[in-house]
C-alpha positions in Angstrom: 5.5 2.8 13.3 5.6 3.4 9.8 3.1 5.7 8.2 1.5 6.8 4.9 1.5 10.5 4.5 2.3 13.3 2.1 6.0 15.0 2.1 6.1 18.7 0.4 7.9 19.6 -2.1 7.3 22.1 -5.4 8.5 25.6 -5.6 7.0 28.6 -3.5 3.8 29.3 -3.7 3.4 26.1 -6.2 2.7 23.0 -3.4 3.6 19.6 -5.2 3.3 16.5 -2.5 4.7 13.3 -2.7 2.6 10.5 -1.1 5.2 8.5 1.0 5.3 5.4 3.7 8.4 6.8 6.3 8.7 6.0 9.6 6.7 8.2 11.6 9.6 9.2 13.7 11.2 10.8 10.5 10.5 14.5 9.6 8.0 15.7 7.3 10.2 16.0 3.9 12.9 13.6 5.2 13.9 10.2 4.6 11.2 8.0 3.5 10.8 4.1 2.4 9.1 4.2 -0.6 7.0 7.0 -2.7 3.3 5.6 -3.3 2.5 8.7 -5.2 1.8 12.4 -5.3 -0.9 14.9 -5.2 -1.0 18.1 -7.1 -3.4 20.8 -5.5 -2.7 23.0 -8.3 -3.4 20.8 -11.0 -4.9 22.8 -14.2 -6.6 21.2 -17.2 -5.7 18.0 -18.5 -3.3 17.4 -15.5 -3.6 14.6 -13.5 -4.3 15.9 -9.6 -3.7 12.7 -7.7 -2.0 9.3 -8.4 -1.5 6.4 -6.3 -0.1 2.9 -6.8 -2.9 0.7 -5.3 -1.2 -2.4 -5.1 2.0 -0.7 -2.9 -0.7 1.3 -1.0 -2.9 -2.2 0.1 0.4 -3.8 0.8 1.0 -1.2 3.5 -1.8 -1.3 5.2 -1.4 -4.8 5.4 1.3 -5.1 7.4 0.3 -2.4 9.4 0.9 1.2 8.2 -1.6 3.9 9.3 -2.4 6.6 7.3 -2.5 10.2 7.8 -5.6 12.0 7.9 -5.3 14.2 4.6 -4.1 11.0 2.7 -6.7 8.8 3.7 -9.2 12.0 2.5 -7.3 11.8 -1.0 -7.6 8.1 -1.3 -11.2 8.2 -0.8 -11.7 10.7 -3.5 -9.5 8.4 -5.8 -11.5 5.3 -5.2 -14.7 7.2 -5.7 -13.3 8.7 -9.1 -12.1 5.4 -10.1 -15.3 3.8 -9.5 
C-alpha cells in the first residue's frame, strides 16, 4: 500500500521533514516514490513552515494512498491557511 507520510531528515536537534508517498513497507527515511513536500517545525520569521504540491498530493489520494496521521494534521492546517 503506498502511503503519504513525512521522512526525517535535518541535522541534530534541527528536525527538517520531507513529505513523501513510499510504500508502506519501506522504512521511515528510506526509499520513497516521490517527495510531495516538506515541513519545517523550526521555521523562524519569513520562512516558509510547510509546503505541499496539491496537484501530486490529490493525485495520490486518488488512486488510493492513505495518509499518515501527522500529515493529514499538516494538510489541514495548509488548506485552512490557504483559504
Amino acid at each position: 500500500m503506498v502511503v503519504i507520510r513525512l521522512a526525517r531528515g535535518g541535522a541534530k536537534k534541527r528536525p527538517f521533514f520531507n513529505i513523501v508517498a513510499t510504500d508502506s513497507r519501506n522504512r521511515r527515511d528510506g526509499r520513497f516514490i516521490e517527495r510531495i513536500g516538506f515541513y519545517n517545525p523550526v521555521a523562524a520569521g519569513a520562512e516558509e513552515p510547510v509546503r505541499i504540491a496539491q496537484d501530486r498530493l490529490t493525485y495520490w489520494q486518488g488512486i488510493g494512498a492513505q495518509l499518515s496521521p501527522t500529515v493529514a494534521r499538516l494538510v489541514n492546517q495548509a488548506g485552512k491557511k490557504a483559504a
